[in-house]
N, C-alpha and C positions, 0 to 999 in steps of 0.2 A: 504494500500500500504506500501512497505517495507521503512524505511528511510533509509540515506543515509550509515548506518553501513551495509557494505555486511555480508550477515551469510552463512559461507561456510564448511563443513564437508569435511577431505578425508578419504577414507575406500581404501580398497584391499582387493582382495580374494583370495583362496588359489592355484586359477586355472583359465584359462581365463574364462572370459565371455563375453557373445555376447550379450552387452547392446540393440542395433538396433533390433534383435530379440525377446529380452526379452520385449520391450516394446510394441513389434507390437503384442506379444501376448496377454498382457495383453489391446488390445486397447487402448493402451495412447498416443496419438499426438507431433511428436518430429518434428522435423525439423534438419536436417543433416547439421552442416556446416562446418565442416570438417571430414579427417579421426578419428581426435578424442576429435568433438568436436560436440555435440548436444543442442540443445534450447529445452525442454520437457513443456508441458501445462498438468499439475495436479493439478485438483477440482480448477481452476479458476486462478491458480500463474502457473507462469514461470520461470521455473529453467535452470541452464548453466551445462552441464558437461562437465568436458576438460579429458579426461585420459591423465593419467601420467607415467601410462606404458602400453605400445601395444595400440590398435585401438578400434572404437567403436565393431566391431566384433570379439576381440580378448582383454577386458581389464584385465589386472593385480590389477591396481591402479588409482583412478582417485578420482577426487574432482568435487564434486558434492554443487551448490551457488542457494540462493533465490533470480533472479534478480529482482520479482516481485510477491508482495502474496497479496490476496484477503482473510481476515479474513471471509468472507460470504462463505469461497467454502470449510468449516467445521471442520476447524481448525483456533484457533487464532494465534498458537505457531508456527513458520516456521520451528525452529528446531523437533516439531513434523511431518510436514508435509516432510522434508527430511527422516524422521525415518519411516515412513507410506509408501513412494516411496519405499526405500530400502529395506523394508519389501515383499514388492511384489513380484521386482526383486529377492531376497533372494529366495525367495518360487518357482517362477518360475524357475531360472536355478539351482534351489537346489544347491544353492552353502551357504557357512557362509563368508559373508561380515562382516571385521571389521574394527572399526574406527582407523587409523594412528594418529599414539599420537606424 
């Protein structure tokens, strides 16, 4: 389980994407709680993503947190398991996500 330090990435892309989509294709379990704001369950952790610019079906920019990781679901490294997520998404709406420095 994660302790108390949040580990949080933001990225943006060059073009919206349509995070809700992207993830329904790749079959991965999110929970919608706001316009732009999702709870996602990947390999056993739960992650938060808020966009930070435009909506879950239209993001620019958002930050994506490990509110809760399961080193047993095959990753130890949470910051791996954000880079393994984004990787997906990346592929599937063929877009280049990069991280905001």
């Amino acid at each position: 389980m994660v302790d108390d330090a949040r580990i949080a990435k933001q990225y943006q892309a060059p073009s919206e994407i349509n995070l809700a989509s992207a993830l329904s294709g790749l079959n991965i379990e999110y929970l919608t709680v706001s316009d732009e704001r999702m709870l996602v369950i990947y390999t056993r952790s739960i992650l938060n993503i808020d966009v930070t610019n435009g909506d879950l079906q239209g993001a620019n920019s958002f930050e994506i947190a490990v509110l809760d990781h399961d080193s047993n679901g095959g990753t130890d490294n949470p910051h791996d398991l954000i880079t393994s997520l984004l990787e997906r998404v990346a592929d599937t709406t063929e877009s280049d996500l990069s991280p905001v420095s």
